[in-house]
C-alpha positions in Angstrom: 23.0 12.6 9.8 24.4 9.3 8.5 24.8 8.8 4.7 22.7 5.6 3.5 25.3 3.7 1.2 23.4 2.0 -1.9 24.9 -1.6 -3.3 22.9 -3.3 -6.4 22.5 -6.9 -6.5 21.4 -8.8 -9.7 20.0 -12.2 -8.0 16.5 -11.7 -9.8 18.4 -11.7 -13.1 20.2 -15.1 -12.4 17.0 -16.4 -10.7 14.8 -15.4 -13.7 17.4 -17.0 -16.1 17.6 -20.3 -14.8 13.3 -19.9 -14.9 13.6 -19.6 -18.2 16.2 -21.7 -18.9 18.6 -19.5 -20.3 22.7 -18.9 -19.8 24.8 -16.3 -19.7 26.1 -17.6 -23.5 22.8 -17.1 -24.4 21.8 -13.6 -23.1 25.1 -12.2 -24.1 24.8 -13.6 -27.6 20.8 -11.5 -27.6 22.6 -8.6 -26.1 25.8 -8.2 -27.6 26.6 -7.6 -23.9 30.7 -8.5 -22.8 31.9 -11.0 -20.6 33.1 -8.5 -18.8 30.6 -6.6 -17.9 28.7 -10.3 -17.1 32.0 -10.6 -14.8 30.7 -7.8 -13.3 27.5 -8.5 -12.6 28.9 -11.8 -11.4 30.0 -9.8 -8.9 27.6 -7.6 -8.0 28.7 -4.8 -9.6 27.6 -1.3 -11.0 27.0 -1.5 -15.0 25.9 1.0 -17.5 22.2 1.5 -17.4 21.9 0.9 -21.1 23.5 -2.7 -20.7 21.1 -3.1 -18.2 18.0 -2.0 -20.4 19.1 -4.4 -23.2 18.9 -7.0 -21.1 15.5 -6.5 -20.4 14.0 -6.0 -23.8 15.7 -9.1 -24.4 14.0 -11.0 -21.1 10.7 -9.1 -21.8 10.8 -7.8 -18.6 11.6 -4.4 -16.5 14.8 -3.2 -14.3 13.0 -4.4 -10.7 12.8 -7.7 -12.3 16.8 -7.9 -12.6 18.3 -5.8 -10.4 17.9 -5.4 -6.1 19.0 -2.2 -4.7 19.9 -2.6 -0.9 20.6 0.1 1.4 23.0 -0.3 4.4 
């Protein structure tokens, strides 16, 4: 049985931020979230779940509205 390998791709979050007009600058400055960690997201990269939570109470929104999980 083949293992299903799991990547997580934040393209909803970007999308969703140029909907509502806001930039990273902006998010991070609501969040108190790194640059790093926006580096990597940036690059499509695991973060800490919390990081991940503040940026939706700070969107108003919920984790399927930022992040993608794809299998492949």
């Amino acid at each position: 049985m083949k293992k299903e390998r799991i990547k997580v791709n934040y393209k909803p979050l970007w999308k969703m931020m140029i909907d509502k007009d806001i930039s990273k600058g902006e998010l991070r400055a609501k969040t108190g979230i790194a640059p790093s960690t926006f580096a990597k997201m940036s690059n499509n990269e695991y973060v800490a779940l919390d990081v991940l939570v503040r940026i939706c109470n700070a969107m108003n929104c919920g984790l399927d509205d930022i992040v993608e999980i794809e299998k492949y």
